[in-house]
KOLPA-69539 format. One record per residue (C-alpha): x, y, z; residue in three letters. Coordinates in steps of 0.001 Angstrom, whole numbers, padded with zeros to 6 digits, always signed. Example, Ala and Ser with C-alpha at 12.3 -4.5 7.8 and 13.67 -1.06 7.14 Angstrom:
+012300-004500+007800ALA;+013670-001060+007140SER;
***
This chain:
+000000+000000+000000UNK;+001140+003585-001159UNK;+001298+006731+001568UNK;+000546+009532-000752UNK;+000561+012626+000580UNK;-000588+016379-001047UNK;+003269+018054-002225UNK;+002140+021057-004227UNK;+000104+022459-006783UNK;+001493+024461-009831UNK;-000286+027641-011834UNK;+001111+028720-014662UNK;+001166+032890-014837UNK;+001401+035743-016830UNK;+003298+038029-014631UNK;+005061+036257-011836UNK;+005375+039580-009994UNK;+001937+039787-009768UNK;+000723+036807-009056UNK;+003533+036613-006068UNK;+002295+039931-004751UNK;-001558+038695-004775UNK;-000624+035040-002922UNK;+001855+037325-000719UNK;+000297+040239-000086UNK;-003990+039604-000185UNK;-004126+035678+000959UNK;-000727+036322+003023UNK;+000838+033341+001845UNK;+004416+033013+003255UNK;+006984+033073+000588UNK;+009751+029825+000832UNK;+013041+028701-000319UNK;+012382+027534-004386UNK;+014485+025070-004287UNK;+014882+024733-007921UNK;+016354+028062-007847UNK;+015126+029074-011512UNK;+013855+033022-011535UNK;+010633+032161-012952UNK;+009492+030604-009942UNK;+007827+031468-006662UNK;+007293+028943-004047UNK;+004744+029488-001293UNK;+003955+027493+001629UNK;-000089+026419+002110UNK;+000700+024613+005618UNK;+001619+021047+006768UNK;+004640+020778+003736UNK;+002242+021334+001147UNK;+003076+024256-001072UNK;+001946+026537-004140UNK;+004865+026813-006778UNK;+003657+029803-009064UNK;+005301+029702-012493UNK;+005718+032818-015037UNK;+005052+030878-018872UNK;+003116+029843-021452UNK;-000374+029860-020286UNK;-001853+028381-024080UNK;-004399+025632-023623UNK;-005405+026356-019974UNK;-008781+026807-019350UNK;-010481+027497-015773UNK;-013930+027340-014038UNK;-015106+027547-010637UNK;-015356+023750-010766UNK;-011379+023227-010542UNK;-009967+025398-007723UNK;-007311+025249-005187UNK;-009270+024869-001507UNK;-008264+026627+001662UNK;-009760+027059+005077UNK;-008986+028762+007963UNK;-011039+030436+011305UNK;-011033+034233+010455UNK;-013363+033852+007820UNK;-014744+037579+008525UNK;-011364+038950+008778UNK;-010464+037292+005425UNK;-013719+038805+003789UNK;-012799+042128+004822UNK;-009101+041429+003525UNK;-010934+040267-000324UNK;-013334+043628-000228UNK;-010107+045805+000778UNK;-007741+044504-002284UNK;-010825+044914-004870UNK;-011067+041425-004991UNK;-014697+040189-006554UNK;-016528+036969-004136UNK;-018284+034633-005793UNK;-020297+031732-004720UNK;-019710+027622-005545UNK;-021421+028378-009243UNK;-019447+031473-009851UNK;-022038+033784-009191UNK;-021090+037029-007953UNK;-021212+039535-004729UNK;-022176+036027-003017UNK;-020691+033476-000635UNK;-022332+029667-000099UNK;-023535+028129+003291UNK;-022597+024223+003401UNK;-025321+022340+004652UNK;-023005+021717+007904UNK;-022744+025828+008601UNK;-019445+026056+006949UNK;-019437+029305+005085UNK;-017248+029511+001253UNK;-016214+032195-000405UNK;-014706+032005-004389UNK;-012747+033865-006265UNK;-009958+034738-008975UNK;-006618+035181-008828UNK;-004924+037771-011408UNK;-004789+034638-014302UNK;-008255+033773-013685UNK;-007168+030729-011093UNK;-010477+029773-008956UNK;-009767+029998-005449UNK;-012289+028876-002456UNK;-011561+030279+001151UNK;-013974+028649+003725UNK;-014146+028617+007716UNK;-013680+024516+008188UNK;-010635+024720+009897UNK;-013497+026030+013443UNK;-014081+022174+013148UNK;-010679+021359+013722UNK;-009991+020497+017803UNK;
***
């Protein structure tokens, strides 16, 4: 039997300044060591040794909807809100409507949206069930 266990994800940007100063700056991502050492990428740590490498390149052929996002949660769900509305940064719900957030049937509030490339993210409160 295999132990896999979440590394990283990869986006592929237009303008890796950008992109780095959105994860850095409006989801305050912490910047890490990219190990590869290449100037084209950013490395950024999501918690627990999992990570978001953020590539400047060729973004031909990649298509996104709401459907396919990265997922994170945390407890300061207001907090964050107020951190999306202060950066100009438009909420959607789970079917990429916008100016709304969802309501899991278990209380667990979502919010969507884009990153500068059009990336789907979801922010939502699950980590108040963690003990």
């Amino acid at each position: 039997m295999f132990n896999l266990t979440f590394d990283h994800y990869t986006i592929k940007v237009n303008s890796l300044d950008e992109s780095a100063r959105f994860y850095k700056e409006v989801l305050k991502l912490k910047e890490i060591k990219n190990r590869t050492e290449k100037e084209y990428i950013r490395w950024f740590s999501l918690g627990d040794g999992s990570e978001l490498h953020v590539v400047e390149g060729d973004q031909t052929g990649i298509e996104t909807n709401v459907g396919l996002h990265l997922a994170l949660r945390l407890k300061e769900f207001d907090a964050f809100i107020r951190q999306l509305e202060e950066n100009g940064v438009r909420q959607h719900n789970s079917k990429g409507e916008p100016d709304q957030i969802n309501v899991r049937a278990d209380g667990i509030r979502q919010v969507y949206f884009k990153d500068p490339d059009g990336y789907w993210i979801e922010v939502n409160e699950a980590a108040i069930l963690e003990t």
